[in-house]
C-alpha positions, 0 to 999 in steps of 0.5 A, spaced: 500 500 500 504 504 501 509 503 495 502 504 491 501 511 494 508 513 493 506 513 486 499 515 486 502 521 489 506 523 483 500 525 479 498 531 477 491 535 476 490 533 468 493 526 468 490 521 464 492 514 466 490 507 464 490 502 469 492 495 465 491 489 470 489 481 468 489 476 475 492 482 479 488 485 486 488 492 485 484 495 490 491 498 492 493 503 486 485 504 485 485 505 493 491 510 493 489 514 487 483 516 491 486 517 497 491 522 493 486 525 489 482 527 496 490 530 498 489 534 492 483 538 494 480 533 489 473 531 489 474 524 487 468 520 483 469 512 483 465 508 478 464 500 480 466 495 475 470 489 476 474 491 482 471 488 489 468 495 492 468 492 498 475 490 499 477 498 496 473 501 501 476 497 507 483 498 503 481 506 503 480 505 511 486 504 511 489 511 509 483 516 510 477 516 513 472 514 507 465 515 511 467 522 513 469 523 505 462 519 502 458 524 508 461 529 505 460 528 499 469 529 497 467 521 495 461 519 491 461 511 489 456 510 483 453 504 479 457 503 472 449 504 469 448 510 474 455 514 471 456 511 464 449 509 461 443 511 464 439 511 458 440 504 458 446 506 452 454 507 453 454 514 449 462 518 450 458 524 448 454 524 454 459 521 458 464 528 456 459 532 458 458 529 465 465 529 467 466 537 465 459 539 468 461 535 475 469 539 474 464 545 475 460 543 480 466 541 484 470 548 484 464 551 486 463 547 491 470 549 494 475 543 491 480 545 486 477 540 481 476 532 479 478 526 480 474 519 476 475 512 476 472 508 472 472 501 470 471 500 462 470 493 460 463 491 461 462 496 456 464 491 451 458 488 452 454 493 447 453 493 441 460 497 438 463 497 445 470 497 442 468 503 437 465 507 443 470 506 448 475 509 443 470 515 442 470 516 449 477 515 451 479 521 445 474 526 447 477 526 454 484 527 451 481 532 446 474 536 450 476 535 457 484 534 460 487 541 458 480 545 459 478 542 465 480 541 472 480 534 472 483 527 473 482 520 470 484 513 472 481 508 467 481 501 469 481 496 463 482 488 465 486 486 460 482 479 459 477 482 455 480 484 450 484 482 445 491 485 442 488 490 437 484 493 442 489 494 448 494 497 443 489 502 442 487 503 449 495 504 450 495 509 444 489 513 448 493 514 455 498 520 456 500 514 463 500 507 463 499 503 470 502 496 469 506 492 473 504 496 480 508 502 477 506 508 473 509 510 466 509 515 462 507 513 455 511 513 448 506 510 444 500 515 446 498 519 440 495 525 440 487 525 440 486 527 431 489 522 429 483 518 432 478 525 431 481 525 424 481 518 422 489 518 420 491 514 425 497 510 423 500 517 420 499 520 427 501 514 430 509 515 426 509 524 428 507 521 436 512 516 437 518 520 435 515 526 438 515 523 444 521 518 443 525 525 442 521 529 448 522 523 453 530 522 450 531 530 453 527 530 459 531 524 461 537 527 459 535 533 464 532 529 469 538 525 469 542 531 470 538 534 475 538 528 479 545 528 479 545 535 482 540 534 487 544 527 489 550 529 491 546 536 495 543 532 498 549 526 499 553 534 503 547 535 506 547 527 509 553 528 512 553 535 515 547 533 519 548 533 526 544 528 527 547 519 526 541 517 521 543 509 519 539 505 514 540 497 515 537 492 513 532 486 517 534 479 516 528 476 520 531 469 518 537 470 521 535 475 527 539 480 525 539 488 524 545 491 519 547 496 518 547 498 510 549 506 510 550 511 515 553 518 515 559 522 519 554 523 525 554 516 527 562 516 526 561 521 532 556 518 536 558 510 535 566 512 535 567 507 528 568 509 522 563 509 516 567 504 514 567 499 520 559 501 521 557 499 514 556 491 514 555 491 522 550 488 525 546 492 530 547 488 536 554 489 536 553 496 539 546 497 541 547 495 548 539 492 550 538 491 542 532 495 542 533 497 534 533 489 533 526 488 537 522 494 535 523 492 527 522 486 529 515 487 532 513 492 528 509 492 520 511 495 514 510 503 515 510 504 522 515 510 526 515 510 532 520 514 537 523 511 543 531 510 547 536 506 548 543 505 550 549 504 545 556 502 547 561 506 543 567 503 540 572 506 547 566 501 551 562 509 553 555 507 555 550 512 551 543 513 553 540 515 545 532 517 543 531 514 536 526 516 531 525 510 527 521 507 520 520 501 517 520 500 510 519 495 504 523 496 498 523 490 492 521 484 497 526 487 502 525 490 510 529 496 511 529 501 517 531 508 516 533 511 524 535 517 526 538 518 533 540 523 537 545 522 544 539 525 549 545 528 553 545 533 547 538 534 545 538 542 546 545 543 543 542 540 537 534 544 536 538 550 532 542 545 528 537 541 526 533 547 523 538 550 520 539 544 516 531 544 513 532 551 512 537 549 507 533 543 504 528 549 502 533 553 499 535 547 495 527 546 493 527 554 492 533 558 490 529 564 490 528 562 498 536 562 498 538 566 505 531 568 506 530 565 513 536 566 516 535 574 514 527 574 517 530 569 523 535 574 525 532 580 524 526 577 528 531 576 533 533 584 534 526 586 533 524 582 539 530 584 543 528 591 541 521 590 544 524 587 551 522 580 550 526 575 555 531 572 552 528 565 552 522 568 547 528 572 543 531 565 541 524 562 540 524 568 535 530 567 532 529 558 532 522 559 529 525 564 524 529 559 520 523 555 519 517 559 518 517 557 511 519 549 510 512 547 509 514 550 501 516 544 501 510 541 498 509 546 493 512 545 486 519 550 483 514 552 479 508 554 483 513 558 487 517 561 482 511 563 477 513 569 474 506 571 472 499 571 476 497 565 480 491 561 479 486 560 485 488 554 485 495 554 485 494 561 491 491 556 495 497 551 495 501 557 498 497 559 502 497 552 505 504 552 507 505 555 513 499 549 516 503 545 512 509 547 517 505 547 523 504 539 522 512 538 520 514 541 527 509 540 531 511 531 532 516 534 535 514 535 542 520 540 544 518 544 539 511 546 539 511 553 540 516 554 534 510 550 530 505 555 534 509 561 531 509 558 524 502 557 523 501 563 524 506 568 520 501 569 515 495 573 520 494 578 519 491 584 525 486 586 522 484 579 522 484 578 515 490 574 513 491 565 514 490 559 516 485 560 522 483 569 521 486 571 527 486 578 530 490 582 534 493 580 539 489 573 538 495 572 535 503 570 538 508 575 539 513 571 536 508 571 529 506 578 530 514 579 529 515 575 523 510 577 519 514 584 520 521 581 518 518 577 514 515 581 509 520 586 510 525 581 507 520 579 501 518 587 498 527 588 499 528 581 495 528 579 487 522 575 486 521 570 479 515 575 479 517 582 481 524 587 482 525 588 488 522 595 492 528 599 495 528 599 503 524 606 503 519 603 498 518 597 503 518 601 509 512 606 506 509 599 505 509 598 512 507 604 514 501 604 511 499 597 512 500 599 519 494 597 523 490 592 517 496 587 515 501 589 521 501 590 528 503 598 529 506 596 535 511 591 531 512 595 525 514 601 530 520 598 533 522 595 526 523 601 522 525 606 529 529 601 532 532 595 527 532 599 520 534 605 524 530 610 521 526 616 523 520 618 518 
């Protein structure tokens, strides 16, 4: 299920994919795509067929809680009769014009669009079954995915049609399911060829097309990769933290050691080299590691201490945040730990490096945290804060925006106007932080700040439309520090303002946007400006 989920999540609005299946259960991947459609803000139509809807339901249990969906209508389940023929006949046109009908009606009731599942081979059943197939499959591609908000996911058993047939259902579809995995196609072929009936001369102009565009995206792709590896590989081993891989060998009962970074060099006092091949019990003193993995099933996490011997024989008290994973038929756990006696030495560490993870993702973000935290930091001693809230200013500084992780390069770095759509997703990001931070205990406040950098004084900002001094003092004073930095910066969409130009703009919005209080010992205080 998870590894099912993991590739459901990759889909984006728009997507046309084809579920090919023979014998196979596939109530996972249809379970997942309808969980990663209600993630999207989607709501999500699924059609019954040949899947068992009872067991994709209790699969969807699982990962969402589909009564409340079905309730509150984000999930409608539909008879094939109900969805597809309700005059007692398949008609694509009629099918097209639903599914553009419920897209509309979906954001206007507050979703972002829609996502349908449907199973399409009982349809064989009438009369011209193959020829109206393909007719619908086209006017999708043509009338629907470029013009609509919606998504689609057409399952296929692959034992009711013969090879002609499903070469076609393949030509149709941007994406192809088989196999557990998702593909993007080479051999889809543009919608004229069957609108115009050129099909095999559009058959050759598709193919290399996307044969060449495919060749270049993964040159790209490969590239970018490649960057991204060794960033991250630098990023591996300057973490404070000792993160560990390793492998379960339940036959065995033995737990060991796959991959680690220099940090468990330190903690451990073996070097990478002497620890990669190890077996866990050769330095976790109670097993601990050994028996959680051992007692616990595929995606569980769970935090909890226990004791190493270092190589010199020191005895160490760790907490671990430990997952259990599956990966090609074989049981991993990916740990991080941390030697308990330092914890508080290592808060600002460790959020310095996510910061440095959001610039990665975001080169427009690169110094933008540091900057807002330090310049929140001065903002809140000038107001006298004590010295313990001075540093939580600072600490949540660093962090406010790692919840524009989940947002694409090219939503943030859109250079013209943003959809409603895609506005919502940024304005999701500081919820998205609050989540991140808050499974840190230590943390809470920090995560409390986060969520609510975006608020605005007069009420009107987000995510909860807090006002005033509703709103935290830590919060209050980023939403200063962290415009400030904005309006002065290069943005993909705009020059930046000169200091003066933003100082006006906080001088005007003193008292709608920003707290008077905040904004006067900023621009008296910090800046150091008097007008």
């Amino acid at each position: 299920m998870a590894e099912s989920l993991k590739h459901m999540q990759k889909i984006d609005t728009g997507d046309h994919l084809v579920l090919l299946y023979k014998d196979e259960n596939i109530e996972n991947m249809v379970a997942s795509f309808i969980k990663a459609s209600l993630d999207r803000n989607e709501r999500c139509m699924y059609v019954k067929g040949d899947t068992d809807t009872e067991k994709m339901l209790v699969k969807l249990s699982h990962l969402v809680d589909s009564k409340k969906a079905i309730e509150e209508g984000s999930l409608f389940i539909m008879d094939r009769s109900e969805a597809y023929s309700k005059d007692g006949l398949f008609m694509p046109d009629k099918m097209v014009a639903l599914l553009q009908s419920e897209a509309k009606n979906a954001v206007i009731d507050g979703y972002s669009g829609l996502s349908v599942t449907g199973e399409l081979s009982w349809v064989l059943d009438y009369e011209d079954g193959r020829e109206r197939i393909i007719e619908y499959e086209w006017k999708l591609n043509d009338r629907v995915f470029d013009d609509y908000p919606v998504t689609a996911l057409c399952r296929y058993n692959m034992n009711r049609f013969n090879p002609s047939m499903i070469k076609s259902i393949i030509e149709l579809h941007p994406f192809i399911i088989y196999d557990g995995k998702i593909n993007e196609n080479p051999y889809y072929v543009e919608p004229e060829a069957y609108r115009d009936n050129k099909i095999e001369e559009y058959e050759v102009k598709s193919w290399l097309k996307n044969i060449n565009n495919l060749t270049n995206t993964r040159s790209k792709f490969i590239n970018d990769i490649e960057k991204k590896e060794s960033e991250y590989q630098d990023l591996f081993h300057r973490i404070k933290d000792a993160i560990s891989i390793s492998e379960l060998y339940e036959t065995q009962k033995k737990l060991t050691l796959k991959n680690a970074n220099k940090a468990s060099e330190d903690l451990s006092g073996y070097t990478l080299d002497e620890l990669k091949g190890a077996s866990i019990s050769d330095f976790d003193n109670k097993e601990g590691l050994y028996e959680w993995a051992s007692s616990v099933p595929d995606g569980f996490e769970s935090t909890f201490e226990t004791e190493i011997i270092r190589k010199d024989g020191e005895k160490r008290s760790v907490e671990i945040n430990a997952k259990l994973y599956e990966e090609s038929g074989k049981k991993y756990v990916l740990s991080v730990a941390r030697d308990i006696s330092m914890k508080k030495r290592y808060v600002e560490d460790i959020l310095a490096t996510v910061t440095n993870f959001l610039e990665i993702h975001d080169n427009y973000t690169k110094g933008h945290s540091e900057k807002v935290a330090a310049l929140a930091k001065e903002t809140a001693r000038a107001m006298g804060l004590p010295s313990e809230k001075v540093n939580e200013t600072y600490l949540t500084g660093l962090v406010h925006d790692i919840g524009k992780m989940l947002i694409p390069e090219n939503i943030l770095n859109k250079p013209g106007e943003l959809s409603k759509e895609e506005y919502g997703k940024i304005k999701k990001h500081p919820e998205w932080a609050y989540e991140a931070i808050i499974k840190n205990e230590a943390l809470s406040e920090i995560a409390k700040n986060a969520k609510h950098h975006h608020e605005r004084w007069d009420g009107k900002g987000y995510p909860d439309g807090l006002k005033g001094n509703e709103i935290p003092i830590v919060s209050q004073i980023l939403t200063v520090a962290d415009s400030y930095d904005a309006m002065t910066s290069e943005r993909a969409y705009r020059s930046a303002m000169t200091k003066n130009e933003a100082v006006a703009e906080l001088k005007a919005c003193k008292g709608t946007q920003f707290p008077p209080h905040v904004v006067d010992v900023f621009i008296e205080k910090v800046l150091k400006l008097n007008f």
